[in-house]
N, C-alpha and C positions, 0 to 999 in steps of 0.2 A: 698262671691263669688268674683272671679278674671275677671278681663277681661281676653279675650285669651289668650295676648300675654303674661302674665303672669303667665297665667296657664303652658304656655310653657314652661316659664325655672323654672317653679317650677317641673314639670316633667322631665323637662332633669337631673335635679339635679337628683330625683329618678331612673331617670336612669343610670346615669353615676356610681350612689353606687351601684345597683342591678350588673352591669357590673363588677366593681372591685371587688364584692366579690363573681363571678363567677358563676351565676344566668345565664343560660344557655335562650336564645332566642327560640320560642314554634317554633316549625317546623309546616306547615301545611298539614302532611300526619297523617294517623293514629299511633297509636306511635308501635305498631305489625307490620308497612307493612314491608313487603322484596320484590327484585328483583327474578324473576325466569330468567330460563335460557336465556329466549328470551329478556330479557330487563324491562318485565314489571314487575311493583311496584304491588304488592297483598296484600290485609290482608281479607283472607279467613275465618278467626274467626269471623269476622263482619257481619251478617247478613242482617245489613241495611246499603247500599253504596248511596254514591250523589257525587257530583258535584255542580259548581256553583261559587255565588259570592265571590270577594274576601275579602271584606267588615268584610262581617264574617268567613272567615274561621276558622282565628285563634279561635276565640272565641266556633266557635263549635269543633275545635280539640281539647280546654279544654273541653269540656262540655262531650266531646265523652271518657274523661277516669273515667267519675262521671255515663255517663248516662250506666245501666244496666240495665238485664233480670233479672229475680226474683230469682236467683238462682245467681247473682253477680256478670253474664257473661258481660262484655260491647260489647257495640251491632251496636255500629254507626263508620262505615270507610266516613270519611267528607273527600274528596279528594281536595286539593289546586288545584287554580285556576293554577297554573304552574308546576302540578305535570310532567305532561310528559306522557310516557306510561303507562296507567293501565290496570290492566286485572281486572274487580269486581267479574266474579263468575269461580271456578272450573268446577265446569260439567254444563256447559248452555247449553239452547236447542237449542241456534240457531246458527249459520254453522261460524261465524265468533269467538263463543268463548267470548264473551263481550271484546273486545280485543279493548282499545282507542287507538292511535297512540297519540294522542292529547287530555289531558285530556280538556271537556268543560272550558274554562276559561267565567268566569261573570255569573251573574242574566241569562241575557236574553239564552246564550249558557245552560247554567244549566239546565233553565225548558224547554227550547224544548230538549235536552239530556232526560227529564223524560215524556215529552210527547209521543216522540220514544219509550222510553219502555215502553211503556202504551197501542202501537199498534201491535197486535199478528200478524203484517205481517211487521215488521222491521227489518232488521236488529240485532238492538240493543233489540229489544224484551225482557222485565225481565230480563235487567241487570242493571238498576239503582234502589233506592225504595223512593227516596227522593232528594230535591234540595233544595239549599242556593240563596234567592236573598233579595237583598236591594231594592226592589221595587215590587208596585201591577200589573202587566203584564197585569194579566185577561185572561191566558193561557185556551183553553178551557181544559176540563176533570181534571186541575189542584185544589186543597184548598192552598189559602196562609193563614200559621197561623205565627201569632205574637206574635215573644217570647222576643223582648225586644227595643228599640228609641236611634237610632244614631239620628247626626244632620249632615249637610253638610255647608260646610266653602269654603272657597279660600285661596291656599298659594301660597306666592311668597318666593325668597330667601333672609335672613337676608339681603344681599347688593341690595338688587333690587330698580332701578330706578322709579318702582310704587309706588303708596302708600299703606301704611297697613292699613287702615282706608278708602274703598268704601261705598256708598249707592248701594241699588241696584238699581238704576237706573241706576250708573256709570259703577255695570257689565253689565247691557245689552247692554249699547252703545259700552263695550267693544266688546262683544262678536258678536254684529251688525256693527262692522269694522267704529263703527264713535266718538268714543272716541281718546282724541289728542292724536298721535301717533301710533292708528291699524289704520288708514287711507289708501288707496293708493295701488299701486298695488306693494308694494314692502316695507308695512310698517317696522316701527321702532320696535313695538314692537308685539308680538304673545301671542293671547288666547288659551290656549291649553286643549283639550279633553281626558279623557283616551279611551280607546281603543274598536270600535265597541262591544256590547256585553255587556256592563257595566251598572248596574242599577243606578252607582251614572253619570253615565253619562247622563243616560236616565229622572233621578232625574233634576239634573242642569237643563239640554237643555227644560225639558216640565214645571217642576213644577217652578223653579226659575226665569229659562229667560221668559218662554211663548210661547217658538215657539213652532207649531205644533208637529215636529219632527226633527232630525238631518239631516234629509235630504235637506233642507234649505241650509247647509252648501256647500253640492258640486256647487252651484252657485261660483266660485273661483275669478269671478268678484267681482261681492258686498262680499265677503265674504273671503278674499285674509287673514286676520289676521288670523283665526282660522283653527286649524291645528289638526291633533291625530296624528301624526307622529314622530318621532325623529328630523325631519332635518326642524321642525319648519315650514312646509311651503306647507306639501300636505294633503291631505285630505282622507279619506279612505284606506285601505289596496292598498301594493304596492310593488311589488318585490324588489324593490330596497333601500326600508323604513323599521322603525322597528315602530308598534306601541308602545303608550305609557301606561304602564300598568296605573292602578288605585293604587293612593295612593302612586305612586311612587314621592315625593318629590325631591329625586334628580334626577329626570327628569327634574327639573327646573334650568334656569341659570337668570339674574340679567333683562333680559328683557322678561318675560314669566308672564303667571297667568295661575294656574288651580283648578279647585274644587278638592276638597278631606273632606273622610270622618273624622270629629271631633275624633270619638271612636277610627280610627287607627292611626289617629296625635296620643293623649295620649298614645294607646297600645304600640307605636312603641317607643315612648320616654322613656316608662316604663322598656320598658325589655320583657316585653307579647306577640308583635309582633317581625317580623323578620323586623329590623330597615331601611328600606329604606326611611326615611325623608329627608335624605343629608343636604343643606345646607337652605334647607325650612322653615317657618315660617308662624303660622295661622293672619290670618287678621281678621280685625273686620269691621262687616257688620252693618252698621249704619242706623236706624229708621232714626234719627234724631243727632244733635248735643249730643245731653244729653245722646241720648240710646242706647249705643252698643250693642252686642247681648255677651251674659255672658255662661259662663258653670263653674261648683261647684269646687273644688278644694278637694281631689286632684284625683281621677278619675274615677267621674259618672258626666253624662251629668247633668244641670236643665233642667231638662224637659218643661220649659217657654222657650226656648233658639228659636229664630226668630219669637215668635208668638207676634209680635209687636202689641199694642192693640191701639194704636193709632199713628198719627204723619205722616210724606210725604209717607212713604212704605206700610201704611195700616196692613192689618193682614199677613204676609207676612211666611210661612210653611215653616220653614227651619230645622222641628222635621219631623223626616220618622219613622216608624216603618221598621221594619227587618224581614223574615218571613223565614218558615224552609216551604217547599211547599210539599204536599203529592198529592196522586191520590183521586181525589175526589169521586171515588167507592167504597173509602173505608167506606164512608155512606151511601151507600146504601143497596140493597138487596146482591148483591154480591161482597163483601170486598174481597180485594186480600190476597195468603196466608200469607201473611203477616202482614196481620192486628192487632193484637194483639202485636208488638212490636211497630208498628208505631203510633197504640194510647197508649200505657206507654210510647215512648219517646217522642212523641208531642202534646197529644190532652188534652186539658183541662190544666185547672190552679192549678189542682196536678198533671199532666206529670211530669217525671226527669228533661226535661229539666228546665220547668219554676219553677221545687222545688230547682235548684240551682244560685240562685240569686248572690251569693259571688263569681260566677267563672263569670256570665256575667257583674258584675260591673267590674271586673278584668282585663276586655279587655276593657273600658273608656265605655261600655253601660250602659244606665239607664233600667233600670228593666219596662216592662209593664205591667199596669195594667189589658190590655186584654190578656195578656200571654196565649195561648193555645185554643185564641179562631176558631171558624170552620166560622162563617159567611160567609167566602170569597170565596164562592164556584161556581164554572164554568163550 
């Protein structure tokens, strides 16, 4: 095993040959959609449409040209968290058309996009059938099933004036505005968030820092370093700001830090993902002196990667599991019509999705052993 920051340029390397020899970068739309006359993106052959995190898209736009109906049809439209306008169904029942102006971008926009279509008196009513998030919500009516364990990291840029080498203890003082340098109501340097909506955001801010919720942040007093914005320095959506997507590395400059997923570091270095790293670099999160936190070389996580078993961090969760989220009616007495493709492409640990292990290792995930489990139900 490598430490990260080795993994890194042992990946860029595989990236840089997949590139020269013309290895085309996965798109995160269906690989069928087209434009209709209105603008919107469609892929009407696909029966099962979502929305959601962008964590995994990629990896489920592969999985979506493997996963099929019994008869060899593929059956999953995974819509990228930046798709734009989508239409999901042709002849919907309800008065708007399933018509997004704005595809849900993240985790958390994702499963309430499937919660809305879960309520016979939405709008969106039966036009989603499934959602992508990086994280357990606890959405009501929703099942999150687990099809495969990112981890979550921090990168800053190759030149950056921080160190690559934190404890956590050193990001939360970061991201607590009392670490040398976020101090002050005009510091030096900026903790930065991806953008409302985000599961790996919602990941950092509860399971890694501790704080209740992100809403802690809009305190702009105690809390001046941490930013989700562009211009480094406000907090929330803002007419005048752009948020900062998830995963986007070159959102960062030489005085910044922000989490990002491990799986889309690798994917993106690889070729697998659509490469916005820029000039970023994974850091290493430190138990202790001795024990960095590791992942495998050259692209599946170790599934040991932050579960420190002893030493100042303690046991310290920096392995998440990933989940494809369905309607949890579908176990019940009355399963939506849909049911029969929703459990062949997610349910159980021979579903398609979790019998294709070589496409999810593919995009830097490790494979889960509970792959396709239902327990998670709301």
């Amino acid at each position: 095993m490598k430490r990260i920051q080795r993994l890194a340029l042992a990946a860029c390397g595989v990236g840089v040959v997949a590139s020269a020899f013309g290895t085309g970068v996965a798109v995160a739309d269906p690989s069928s959609s087209s434009v209709d006359a209105n603008g919107y993106k469609t892929a009407y052959d696909r029966p099962l449409q979502g929305f959601g995190s962008d964590t995994t898209e990629e990896v489920m736009n592969g999985l979506s040209e493997v996963v099929t109906d019994a008869s060899g049809n593929k059956i999953l439209a995974s819509w990228g968290a930046l798709a734009g306008k989508v239409k999901t169904r042709q002849s919907p029942t309800n008065a708007n058309g399933c018509q997004y102006d704005v595809a849900p971008n993240g985790s958390g926009n994702g499963t309430t996009a499937l919660q809305n279509a879960l309520n016979p008196n939405d709008a969106y009513a039966g036009c989603i059938d499934f959602a992508r998030s990086s994280s357990n919500s606890k959405k009501a009516g929703l099942t999150y099933v687990p099809f495969a364990t990112d981890a979550v990291g921090f990168a800053v840029t190759a030149n950056s004036s921080l160190p690559r080498k934190l404890s956590l203890q050193d990001l939360k003082d970061m991201y607590s505005c009392t670490y040398p340098g976020f101090t002050g109501s005009n510091p030096k340097y900026h903790a930065l968030l991806p953008q409302s909506g985000s599961g790996t955001r919602s990941y950092w801010v509860t399971t890694v820092l501790g704080f209740s919720s992100d809403t802690v942040f809009n305190d702009r007093t105690k809390y001046a370093c941490v930013a989700d914005q562009t211009d480094r320095k406000t907090f929330g959506n803002s007419a005048s700001t752009t948020p900062i997507q998830e995963h986007a590395g070159n959102a960062l400059d030489s005085k910044t830090i922000v989490p990002i997923s491990v799986s889309q570091y690798i994917a993106q270095l690889q070729g697998a993902a659509a490469d916005i790293h820029g000039n970023a670099v994974l850091g290493t999160i430190l138990d202790d002196a001795t024990n960095p936190t590791q992942v495998s070389y050259p692209v599946t996580l170790n599934t040991s990667y932050g579960n420190f078993g002893s030493g100042n961090a303690g046991n310290a969760a920096l392995v998440r599991a990933v989940y494809n989220v369905v309607p949890t009616s579908l176990f019940g007495a009355n399963p939506p019509a849909n049911a029969s493709l929703l459990n062949r492409a997610f349910v159980g640990s021979g579903s398609q999705v979790c019998s294709n292990s070589a496409v999810i290792q593919k995009y830097g995930l490790a494979t889960a052993a509970n792959c396709g489990d239902t327990s998670l139900q709301y």
